[in-house]
C-alpha positions in Angstrom: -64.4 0.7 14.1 -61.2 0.9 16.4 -59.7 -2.7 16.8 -61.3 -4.4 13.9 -59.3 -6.9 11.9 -58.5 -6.0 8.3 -60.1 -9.3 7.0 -63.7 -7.6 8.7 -63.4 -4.3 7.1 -62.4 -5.6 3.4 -65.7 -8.1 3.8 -68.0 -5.5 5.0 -66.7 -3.2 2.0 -67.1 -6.5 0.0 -70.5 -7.1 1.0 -72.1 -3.1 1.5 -70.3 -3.0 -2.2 -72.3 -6.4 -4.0 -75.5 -7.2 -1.9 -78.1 -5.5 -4.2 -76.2 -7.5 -7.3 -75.8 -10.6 -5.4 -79.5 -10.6 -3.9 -81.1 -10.0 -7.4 -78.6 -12.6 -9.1 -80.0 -15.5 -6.6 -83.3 -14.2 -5.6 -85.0 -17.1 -7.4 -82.7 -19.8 -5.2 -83.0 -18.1 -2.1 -86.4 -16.6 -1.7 -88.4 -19.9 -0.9 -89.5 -19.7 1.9 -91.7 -22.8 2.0 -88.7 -25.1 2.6 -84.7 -24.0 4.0 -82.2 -25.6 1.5 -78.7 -25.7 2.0 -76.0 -24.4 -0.6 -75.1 -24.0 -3.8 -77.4 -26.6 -4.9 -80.3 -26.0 -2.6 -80.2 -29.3 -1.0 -83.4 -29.6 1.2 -82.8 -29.4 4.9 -85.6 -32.6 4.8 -83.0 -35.0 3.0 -80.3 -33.6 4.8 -81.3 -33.2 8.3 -78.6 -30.9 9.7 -80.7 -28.6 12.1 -83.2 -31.2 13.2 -86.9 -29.8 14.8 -86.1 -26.0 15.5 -89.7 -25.7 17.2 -89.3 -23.0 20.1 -85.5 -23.3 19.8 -83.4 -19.8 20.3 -81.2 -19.9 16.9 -78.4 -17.7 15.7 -77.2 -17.2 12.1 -74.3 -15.9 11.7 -73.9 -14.4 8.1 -77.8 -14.2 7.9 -77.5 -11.8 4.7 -80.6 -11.4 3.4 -81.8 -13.4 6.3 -83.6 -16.3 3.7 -83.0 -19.2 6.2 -83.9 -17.3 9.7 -87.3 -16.4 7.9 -88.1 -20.5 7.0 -86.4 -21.2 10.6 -88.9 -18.6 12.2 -91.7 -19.8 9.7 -91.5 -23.3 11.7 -91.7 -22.0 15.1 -87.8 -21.4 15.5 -87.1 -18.2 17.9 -84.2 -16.9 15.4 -81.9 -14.0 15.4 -80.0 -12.7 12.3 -76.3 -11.2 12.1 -74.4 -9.6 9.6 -71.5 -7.5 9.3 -73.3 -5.9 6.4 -75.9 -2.9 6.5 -76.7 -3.5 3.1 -77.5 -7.5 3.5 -79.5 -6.6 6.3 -81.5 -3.8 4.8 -82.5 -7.0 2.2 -83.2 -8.5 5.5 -85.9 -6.3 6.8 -87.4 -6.4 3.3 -87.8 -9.7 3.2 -89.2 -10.2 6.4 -91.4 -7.6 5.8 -92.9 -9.6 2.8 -92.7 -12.7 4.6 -94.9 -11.3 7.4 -92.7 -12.6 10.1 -90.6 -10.7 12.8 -87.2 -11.6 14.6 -84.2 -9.6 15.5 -81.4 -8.6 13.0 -78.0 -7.9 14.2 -75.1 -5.6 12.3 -71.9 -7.5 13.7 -69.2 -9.7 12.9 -69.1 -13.4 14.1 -65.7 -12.8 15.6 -66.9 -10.8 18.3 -70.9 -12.0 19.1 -72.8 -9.4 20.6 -74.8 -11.8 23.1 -74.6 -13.5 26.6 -73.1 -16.7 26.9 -75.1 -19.9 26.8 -78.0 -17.5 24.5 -78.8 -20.0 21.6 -79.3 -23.9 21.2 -78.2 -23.6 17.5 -76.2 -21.5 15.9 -75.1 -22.0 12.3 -74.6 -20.5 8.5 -75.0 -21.8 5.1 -71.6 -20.1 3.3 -72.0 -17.5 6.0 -69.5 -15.9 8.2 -68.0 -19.6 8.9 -66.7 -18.8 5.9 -65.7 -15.0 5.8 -65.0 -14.8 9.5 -61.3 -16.3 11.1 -62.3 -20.0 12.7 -59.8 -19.5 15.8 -62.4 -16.6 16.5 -65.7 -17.9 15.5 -65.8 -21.3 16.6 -64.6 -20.1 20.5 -67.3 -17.1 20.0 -69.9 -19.9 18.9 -69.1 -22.2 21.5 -69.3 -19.5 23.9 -73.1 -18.6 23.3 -74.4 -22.2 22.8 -76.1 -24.0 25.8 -74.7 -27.3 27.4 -75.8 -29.8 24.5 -76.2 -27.2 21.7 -75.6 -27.6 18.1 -73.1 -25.7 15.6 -73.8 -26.4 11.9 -72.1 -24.7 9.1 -72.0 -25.0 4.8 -68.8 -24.3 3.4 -66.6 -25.4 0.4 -64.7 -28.2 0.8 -61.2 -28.3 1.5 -61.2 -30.4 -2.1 -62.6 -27.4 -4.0 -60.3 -24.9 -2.4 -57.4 -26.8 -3.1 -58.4 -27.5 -6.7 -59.6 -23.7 -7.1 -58.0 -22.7 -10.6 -57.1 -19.0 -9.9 -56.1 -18.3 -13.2 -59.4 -20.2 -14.7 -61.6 -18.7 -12.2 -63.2 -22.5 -11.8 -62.8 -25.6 -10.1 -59.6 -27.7 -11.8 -59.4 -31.4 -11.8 -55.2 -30.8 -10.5 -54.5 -29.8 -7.0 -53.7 -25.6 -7.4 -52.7 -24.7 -3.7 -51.0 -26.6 -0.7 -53.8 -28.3 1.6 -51.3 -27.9 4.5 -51.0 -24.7 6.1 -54.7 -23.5 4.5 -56.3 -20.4 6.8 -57.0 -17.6 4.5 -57.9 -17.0 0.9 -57.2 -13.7 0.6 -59.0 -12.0 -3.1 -62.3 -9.6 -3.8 -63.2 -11.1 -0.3 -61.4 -13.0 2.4 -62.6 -16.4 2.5 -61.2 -18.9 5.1 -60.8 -22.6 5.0 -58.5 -24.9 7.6 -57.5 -28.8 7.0 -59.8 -31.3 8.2 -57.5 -32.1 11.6 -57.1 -28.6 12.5 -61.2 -28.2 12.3 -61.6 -31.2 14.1 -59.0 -30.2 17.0 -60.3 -26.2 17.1 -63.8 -27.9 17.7 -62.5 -30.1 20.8 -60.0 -27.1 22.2 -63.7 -25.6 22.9 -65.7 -27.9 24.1 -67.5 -29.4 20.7 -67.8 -32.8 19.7 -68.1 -33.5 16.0 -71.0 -35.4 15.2 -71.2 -35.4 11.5 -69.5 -34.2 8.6 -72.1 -34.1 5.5 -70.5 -34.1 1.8 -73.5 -33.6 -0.1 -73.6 -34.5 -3.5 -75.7 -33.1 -5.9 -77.9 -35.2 -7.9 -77.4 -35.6 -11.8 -79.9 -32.8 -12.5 -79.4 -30.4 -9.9 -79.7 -26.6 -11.4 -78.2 -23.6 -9.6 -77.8 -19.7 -9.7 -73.9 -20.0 -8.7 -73.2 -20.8 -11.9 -69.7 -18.5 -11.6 -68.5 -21.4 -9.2 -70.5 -24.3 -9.7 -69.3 -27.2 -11.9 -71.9 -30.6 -11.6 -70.2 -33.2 -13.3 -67.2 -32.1 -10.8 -69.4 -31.8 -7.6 -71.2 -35.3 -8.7 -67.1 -36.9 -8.3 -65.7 -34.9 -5.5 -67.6 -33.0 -2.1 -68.1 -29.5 -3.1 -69.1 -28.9 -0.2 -68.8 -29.4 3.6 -71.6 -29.5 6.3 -70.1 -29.7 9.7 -72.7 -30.3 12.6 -70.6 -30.3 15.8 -72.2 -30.4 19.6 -70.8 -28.4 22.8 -70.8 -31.0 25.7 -73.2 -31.4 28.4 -72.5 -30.3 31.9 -71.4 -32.8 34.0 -73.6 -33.0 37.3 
């Protein structure tokens, strides 16, 4: 596609390339659809309470992949709507819908550039979707863009702790500080991952209109279990956040 950042191309390639592997690898963690769970744990969405009632509420996912959480969402009367940069993710989509016996539309785009009207949804969020794979200075203006007056943008990430402890020569999470906190945007490997410092999310938020209202560290409890076992590390995630669950909120319209 003419125009389309190199970081988009080398994560569709990434994705079209793994899906089938990386659906079958966490099938067991993803496909349960009686309850949404949020990342590499499966935290509960009912202990964590990110989203909040989603009952006839328009939602957009933005990095649906196999579209595991839009199915739950649509499952308790959500009106959701799946995108992915990845025709392969979303072909696991439309199968897993299928199977779910629920319906909702599936979208092949990237977050940077949102295919919809503005003021469309009243959520919009991802658990290690494109939040992560997608550049923030485009997503969060393209999010912001599409929510209402009073909408909510939550995202799961890794924390700016585990990126900076990420041993690249380990390929694991180090107990030293590996990379320079300051000056953090992309992480540039098999895939290009993006992470900023906690101000710089905090100011990108306001520069568009979003109020932070919470920043969620989940720990894990002592016996968590999980299929990312090629990144996961307990006893590390049980001392330091692992993870990052931002739930921001675009401001009202004054009258």
């Amino acid at each position: 596609m003419s125009g389309t950042a190199r970081h988009v191309r080398k994560n569709r390639r990434f994705w079209d390339r793994t899906s089938d592997e990386y659906q079958a690898e966490h099938a067991r963690q993803l496909n349960r659809f009686d309850r949404p769970v949020w990342g590499i744990w499966g935290l509960p969405e009912s202990r964590l309470r990110v989203l909040g009632d989603v009952e006839g509420k328009d939602v957009l996912e933005l990095g649906c992949g196999g579209a595991q959480w839009s199915i739950c969402l649509a499952r308790m009367g959500a009106r959701p709507v799946g995108l992915d940069l990845s025709i392969a993710q979303l072909r696991h989509a439309e199968r897993l819908m299928a199977g779910a016996g629920v319906s909702f539309p599936i979208v092949n785009a990237d977050a940077e550039r949102v295919p919809f009207a503005d003021e469309s949804f009243d959520i919009v969020f991802c658990d290690h979707g494109a939040m992560t794979f997608a550049d923030p200075f485009a997503t969060v203006p393209e999010a912001a863009r599409v929510l209402r007056p009073g909408g909510l943008l939550a995202f799961n990430m890794l924390s700016a702790f585990a990126f900076v402890c990420w041993d690249t020569g380990g390929e694991r999470l180090g107990r030293r500080l590996q990379i320079d906190y300051f000056g953090m945007r992309a992480w540039d490997e098999e895939s290009v991952d993006f992470q900023l410092p906690y101000g710089e999310w905090i100011r990108l938020f306001r520069a568009n209109g979003l109020e932070v209202e919470d920043l969620i560290e989940p720990r894990p409890p002592a016996n968590a279990h999980t299929t990312y076992r090629d990144i996961a590390d307990l006893q590390w995630a049980r001392r330091w956040p692992m993870e990052s669950i931002w739930k921001v909120r675009k401001r009202s319209q004054r009258i």
